[in-house]
C-alpha positions in Angstrom: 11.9 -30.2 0.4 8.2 -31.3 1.2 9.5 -34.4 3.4 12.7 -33.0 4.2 14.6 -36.1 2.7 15.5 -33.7 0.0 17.7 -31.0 0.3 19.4 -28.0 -2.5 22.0 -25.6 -2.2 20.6 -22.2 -3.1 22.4 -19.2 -3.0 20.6 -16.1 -1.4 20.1 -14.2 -4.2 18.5 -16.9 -6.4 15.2 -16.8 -3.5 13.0 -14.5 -2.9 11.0 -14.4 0.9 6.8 -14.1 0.4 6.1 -10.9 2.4 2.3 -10.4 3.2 0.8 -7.8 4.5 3.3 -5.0 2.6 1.5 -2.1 1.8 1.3 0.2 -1.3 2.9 4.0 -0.8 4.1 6.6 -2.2 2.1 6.1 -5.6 1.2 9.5 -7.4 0.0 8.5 -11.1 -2.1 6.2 -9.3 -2.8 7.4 -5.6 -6.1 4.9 -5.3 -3.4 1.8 -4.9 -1.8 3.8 -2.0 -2.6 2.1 1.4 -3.5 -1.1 -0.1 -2.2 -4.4 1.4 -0.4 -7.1 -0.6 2.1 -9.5 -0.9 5.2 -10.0 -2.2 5.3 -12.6 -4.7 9.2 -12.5 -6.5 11.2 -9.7 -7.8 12.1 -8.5 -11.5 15.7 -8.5 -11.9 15.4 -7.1 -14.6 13.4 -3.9 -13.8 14.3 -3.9 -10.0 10.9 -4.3 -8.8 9.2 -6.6 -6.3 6.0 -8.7 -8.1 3.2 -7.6 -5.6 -0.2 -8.9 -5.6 -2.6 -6.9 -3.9 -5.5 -8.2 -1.7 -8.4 -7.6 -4.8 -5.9 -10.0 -6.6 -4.2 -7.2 -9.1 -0.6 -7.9 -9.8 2.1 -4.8 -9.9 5.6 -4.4 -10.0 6.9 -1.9 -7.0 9.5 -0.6 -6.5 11.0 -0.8 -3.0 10.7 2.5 -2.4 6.7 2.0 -2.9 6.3 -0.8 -0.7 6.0 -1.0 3.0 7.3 -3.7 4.5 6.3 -5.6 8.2 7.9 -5.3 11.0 9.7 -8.8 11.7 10.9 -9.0 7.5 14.1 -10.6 6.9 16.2 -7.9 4.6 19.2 -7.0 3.3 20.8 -3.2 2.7 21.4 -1.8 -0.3 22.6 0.9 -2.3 23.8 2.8 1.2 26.3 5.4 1.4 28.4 3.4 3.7 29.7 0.4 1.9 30.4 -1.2 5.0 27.0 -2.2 5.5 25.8 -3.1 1.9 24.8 -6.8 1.7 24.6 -7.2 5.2 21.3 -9.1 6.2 19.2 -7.8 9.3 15.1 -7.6 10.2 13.0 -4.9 10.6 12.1 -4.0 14.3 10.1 -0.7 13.7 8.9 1.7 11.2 9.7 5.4 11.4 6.9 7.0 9.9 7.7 10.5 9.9 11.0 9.8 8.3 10.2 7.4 6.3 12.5 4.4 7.9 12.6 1.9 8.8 14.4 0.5 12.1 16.8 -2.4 11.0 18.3 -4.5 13.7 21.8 -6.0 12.4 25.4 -7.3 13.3 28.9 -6.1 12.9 31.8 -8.5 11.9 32.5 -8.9 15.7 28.9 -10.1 16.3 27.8 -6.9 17.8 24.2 -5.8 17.8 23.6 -2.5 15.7 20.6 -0.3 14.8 20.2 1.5 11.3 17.4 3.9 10.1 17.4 3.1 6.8 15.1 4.4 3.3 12.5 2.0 1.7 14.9 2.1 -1.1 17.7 0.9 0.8 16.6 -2.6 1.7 15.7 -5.9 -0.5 13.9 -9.2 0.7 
């Protein structure tokens, strides 16, 4: 920690990455929060929603599908139709948005570099 003389063992899923600059999208009962920036702050287990506080300092819980993320986020893939690649970790090189996308650069077992278009939905920091 702080002066690196201490050290944990965490598993993955008991962190959660600080994302700034996300942005708010795909909001329709409330389309004036679409296109804000934020960051992300933790995530709800319980509801399956990132805690995102927005630049004017109001907290909200998003979904992923409603968030945005940079390029250059850490993530991991979920809920895919290809269980192969579920819980497999990659970053975000690119953002598709006409499709809605994003560009997720990753590795296969053998160590082989691999590129995945992927749904908002479909990825978890």
């Amino acid at each position: 920690l702080d002066s690196g003389s201490t050290r944990l063992g965490l598993k993955q899923s008991n962190l959660t990455q600080i994302v700034s600059n996300v942005i708010v999208t795909g909001i329709e009962s409330r389309p004036e929060f679409n296109g804000q920036k934020g960051t992300i702050r933790g995530w709800q287990s319980d509801t399956g929603r990132y805690a995102v506080q927005l630049a004017s300092g109001q907290a909200m819980g998003l979904l992923p599908s409603k968030v945005q993320l940079p390029v250059g986020t850490n993530i991991m893939l979920t809920n895919l139709s290809s269980d192969q690649f579920n819980g497999r970790r990659g970053t975000i090189t690119s953002y598709d948005e006409e499709n809605g996308r994003y560009v997720v650069k990753t590795f296969s077992s053998d160590n082989k570099e691999q590129a995945l278009k992927v749904k908002r939905e479909n990825v978890k920091v």
